[in-house]
TORVEX-920261 format. One record per residue (C-alpha): residue in three letters; y, z, x. Coordinates in nm, 2 decimals, m for minus. Example, Ala and Ser with C-alpha at 12.3 -4.5 7.8 and 13.67 -1.06 7.14 Angstrom:
REM residues 2
zalum/v/w/u
ALA/m0.45/0.78/1.23
SER/m0.11/0.71/1.37
//
This chain:
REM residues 215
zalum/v/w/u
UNK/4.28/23.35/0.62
UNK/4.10/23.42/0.97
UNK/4.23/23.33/1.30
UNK/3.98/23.08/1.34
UNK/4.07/22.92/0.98
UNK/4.49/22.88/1.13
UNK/4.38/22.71/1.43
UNK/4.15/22.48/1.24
UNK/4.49/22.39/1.02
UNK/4.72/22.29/1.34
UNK/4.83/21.94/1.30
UNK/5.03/21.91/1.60
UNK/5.14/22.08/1.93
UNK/5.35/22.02/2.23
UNK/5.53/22.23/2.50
UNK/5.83/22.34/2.21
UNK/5.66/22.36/1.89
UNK/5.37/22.35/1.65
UNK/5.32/22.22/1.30
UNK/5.03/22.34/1.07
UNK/4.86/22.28/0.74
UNK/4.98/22.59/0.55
UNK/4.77/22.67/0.27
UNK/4.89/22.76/m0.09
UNK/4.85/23.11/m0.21
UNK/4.97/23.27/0.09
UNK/5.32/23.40/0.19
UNK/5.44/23.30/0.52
UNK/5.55/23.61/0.58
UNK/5.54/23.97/0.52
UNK/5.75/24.05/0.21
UNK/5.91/24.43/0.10
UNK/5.52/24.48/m0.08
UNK/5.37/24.39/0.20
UNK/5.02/24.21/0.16
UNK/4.81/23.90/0.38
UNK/5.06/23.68/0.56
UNK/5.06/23.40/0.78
UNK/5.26/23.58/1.05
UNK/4.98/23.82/1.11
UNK/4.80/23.52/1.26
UNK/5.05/23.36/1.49
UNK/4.88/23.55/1.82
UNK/4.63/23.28/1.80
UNK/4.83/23.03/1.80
UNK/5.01/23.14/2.13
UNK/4.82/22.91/2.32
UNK/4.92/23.09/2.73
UNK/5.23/23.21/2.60
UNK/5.37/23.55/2.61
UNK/5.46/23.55/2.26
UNK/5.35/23.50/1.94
UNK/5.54/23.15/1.75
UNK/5.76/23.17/1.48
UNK/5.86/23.07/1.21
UNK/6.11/22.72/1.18
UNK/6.18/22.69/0.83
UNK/5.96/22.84/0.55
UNK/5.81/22.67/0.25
UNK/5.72/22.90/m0.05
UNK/5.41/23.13/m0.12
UNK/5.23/22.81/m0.35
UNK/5.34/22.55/m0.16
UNK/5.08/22.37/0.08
UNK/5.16/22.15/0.36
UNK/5.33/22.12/0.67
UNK/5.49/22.40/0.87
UNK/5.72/22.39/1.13
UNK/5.72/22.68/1.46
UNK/5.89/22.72/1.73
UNK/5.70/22.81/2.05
UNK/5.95/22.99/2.21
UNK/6.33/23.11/2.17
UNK/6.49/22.76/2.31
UNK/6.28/22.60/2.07
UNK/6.39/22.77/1.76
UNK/6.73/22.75/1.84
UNK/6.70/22.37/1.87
UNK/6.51/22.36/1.57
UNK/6.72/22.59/1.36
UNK/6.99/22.39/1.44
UNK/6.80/22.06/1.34
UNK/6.73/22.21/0.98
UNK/7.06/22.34/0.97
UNK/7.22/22.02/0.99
UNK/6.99/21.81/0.81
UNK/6.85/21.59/1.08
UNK/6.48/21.72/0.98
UNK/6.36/21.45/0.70
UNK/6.05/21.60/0.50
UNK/5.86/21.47/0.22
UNK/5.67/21.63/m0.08
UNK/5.40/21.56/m0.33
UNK/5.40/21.71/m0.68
UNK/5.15/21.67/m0.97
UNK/5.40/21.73/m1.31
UNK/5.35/21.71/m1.65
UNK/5.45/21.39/m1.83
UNK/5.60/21.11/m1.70
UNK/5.95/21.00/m1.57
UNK/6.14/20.73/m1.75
UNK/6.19/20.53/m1.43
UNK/5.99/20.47/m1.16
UNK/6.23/20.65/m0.91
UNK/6.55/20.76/m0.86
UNK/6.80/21.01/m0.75
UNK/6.87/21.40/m0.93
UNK/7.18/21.55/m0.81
UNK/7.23/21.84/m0.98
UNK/7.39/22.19/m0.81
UNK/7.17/22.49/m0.81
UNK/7.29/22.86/m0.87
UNK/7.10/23.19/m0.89
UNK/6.97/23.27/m1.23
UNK/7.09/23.63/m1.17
UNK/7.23/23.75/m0.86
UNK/7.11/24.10/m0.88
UNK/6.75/23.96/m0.92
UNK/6.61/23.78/m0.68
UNK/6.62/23.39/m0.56
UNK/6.54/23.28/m0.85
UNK/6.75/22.90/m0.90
UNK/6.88/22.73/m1.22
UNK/7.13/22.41/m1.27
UNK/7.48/22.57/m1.25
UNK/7.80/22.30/m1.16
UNK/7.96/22.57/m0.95
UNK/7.67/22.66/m0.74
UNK/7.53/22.52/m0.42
UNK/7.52/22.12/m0.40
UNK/7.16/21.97/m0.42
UNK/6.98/21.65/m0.42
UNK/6.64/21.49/m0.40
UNK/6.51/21.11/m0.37
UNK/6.18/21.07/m0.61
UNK/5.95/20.79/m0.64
UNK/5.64/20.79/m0.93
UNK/5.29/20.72/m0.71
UNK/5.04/20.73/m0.98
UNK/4.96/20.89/m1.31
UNK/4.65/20.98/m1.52
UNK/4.59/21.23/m1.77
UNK/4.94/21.28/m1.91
UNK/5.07/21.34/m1.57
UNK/5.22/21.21/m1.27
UNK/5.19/21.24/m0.90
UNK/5.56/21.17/m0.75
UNK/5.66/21.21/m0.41
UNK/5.99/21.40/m0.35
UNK/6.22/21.37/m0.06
UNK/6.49/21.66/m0.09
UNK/6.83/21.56/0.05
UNK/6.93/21.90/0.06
UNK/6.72/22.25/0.11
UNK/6.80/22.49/m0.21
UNK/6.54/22.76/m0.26
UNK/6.35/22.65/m0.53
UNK/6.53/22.30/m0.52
UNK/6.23/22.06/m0.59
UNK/6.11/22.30/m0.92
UNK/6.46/22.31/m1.07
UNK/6.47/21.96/m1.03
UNK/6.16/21.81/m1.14
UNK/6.22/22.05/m1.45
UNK/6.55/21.91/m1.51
UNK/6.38/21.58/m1.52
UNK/6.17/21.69/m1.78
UNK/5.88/21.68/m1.57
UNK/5.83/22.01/m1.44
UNK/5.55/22.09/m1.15
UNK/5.21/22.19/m1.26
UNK/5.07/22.52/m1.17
UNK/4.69/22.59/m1.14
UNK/4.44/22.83/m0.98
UNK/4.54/22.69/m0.68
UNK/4.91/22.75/m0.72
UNK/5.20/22.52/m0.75
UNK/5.09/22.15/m0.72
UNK/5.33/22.12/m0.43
UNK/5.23/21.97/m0.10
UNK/5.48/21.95/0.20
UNK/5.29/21.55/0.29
UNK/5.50/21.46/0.57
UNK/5.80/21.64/0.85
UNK/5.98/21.38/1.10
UNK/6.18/21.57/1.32
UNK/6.44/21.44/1.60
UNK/6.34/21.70/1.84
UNK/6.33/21.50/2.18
UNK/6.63/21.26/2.32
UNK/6.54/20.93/2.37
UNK/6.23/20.98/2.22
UNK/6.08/20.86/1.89
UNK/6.11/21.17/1.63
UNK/5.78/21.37/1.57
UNK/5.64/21.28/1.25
UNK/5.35/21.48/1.17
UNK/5.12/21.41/0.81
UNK/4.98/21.68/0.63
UNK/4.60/21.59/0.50
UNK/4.58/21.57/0.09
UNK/4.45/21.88/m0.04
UNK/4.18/21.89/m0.25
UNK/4.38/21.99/m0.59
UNK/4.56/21.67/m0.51
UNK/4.24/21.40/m0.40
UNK/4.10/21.49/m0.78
UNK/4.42/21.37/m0.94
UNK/4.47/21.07/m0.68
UNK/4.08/20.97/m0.77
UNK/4.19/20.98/m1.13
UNK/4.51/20.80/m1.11
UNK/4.30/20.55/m0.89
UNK/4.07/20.52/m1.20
UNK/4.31/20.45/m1.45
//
């Protein structure tokens, strides 16, 4: 990642924030190992400001897709706050193995840590922290299917755990987790229309659309 290849992946801006096209197989930012990180980029994305943007929300190191930044303090507040309370609606695309037994439906199913001396890591537990997604199949082709996922709820690792528990678990690849954050709509003005912003198909994902097309 280059300067010049972040600003090339900004998919909108205006006076509070910026979205952009995050690629997968990068952290978004600098973990205890240290290592390439989007943060180390934000100074080009400053745009006359005095400071660099920052992160909104985060999506995982193999996710793709659209991320949300706040320009400036005022702004993050307002979108913490946004995020915090739901209001931010956001859409994914996942390539798993198999194929659903309906077309779409609902998976509520309360996540936990797998060990809490360990990491983030999630799993199904009833006592843990409520969490729920919206799916719908798109396509399939190859013993797969593309479905798009609409999480009701923001879990660390909710959409995985879920598509698992499905019995359709998320593909991996050389390009990482076939997960692509599509869309964002957020209510960020008053009295405005909310800011829906559309993250292009990556390429991982145009291959299997051609295929399910095909079929």
């Amino acid at each position: 990642m280059t300067a010049e290849e972040l600003l090339a992946r900004l998919l909108y801006r205006d006076a509070m924030m910026l979205v952009i096209d995050k690629p997968a197989g990068i952290p978004v930012h600098r973990g205890p190992k240290g290592g390439a990180n989007l943060e180390d980029y934000f100074a080009a994305l400053r745009f006359g400001l005095p400071r660099n943007p920052a992160l909104a929300h985060r999506l995982d190191r193999d996710t793709s897709g659209c991320l949300v930044l706040g320009r400036h303090h005022k702004a993050l507040e307002k979108l913490g706050l946004l995020f915090k309370q739901g209001k931010v609606t956001k859409t994914y695309w996942a390539i798993v193995e198999g194929r659903p037994a309906q077309e779409e439906g609902l998976i509520d199913l309360a996540l936990g840590r797998l060990d809490p001396t360990r990491g983030w890591r999630m799993t199904p537990d009833p006592s843990g922290s409520p969490a729920k997604t919206i799916w719908h199949m798109l396509g399939e082709a190859e013993g797969c299917s593309l479905l798009e996922l609409s999480p009701l709820t923001g879990r660390t690792h909710q959409l995985r755990v879920h598509c698992a528990a499905l019995g359709c678990p998320i593909l991996g690849g050389p390009m990482g987790l076939q997960l692509h954050a599509r869309t964002v709509t957020i209510p960020l003005y008053k009295n405005k229309e909310p800011v829906k912003v559309k993250a292009p198909v990556p390429p991982f994902m145009q291959a299997f659309l051609a295929k399910c097309a095909e079929g």
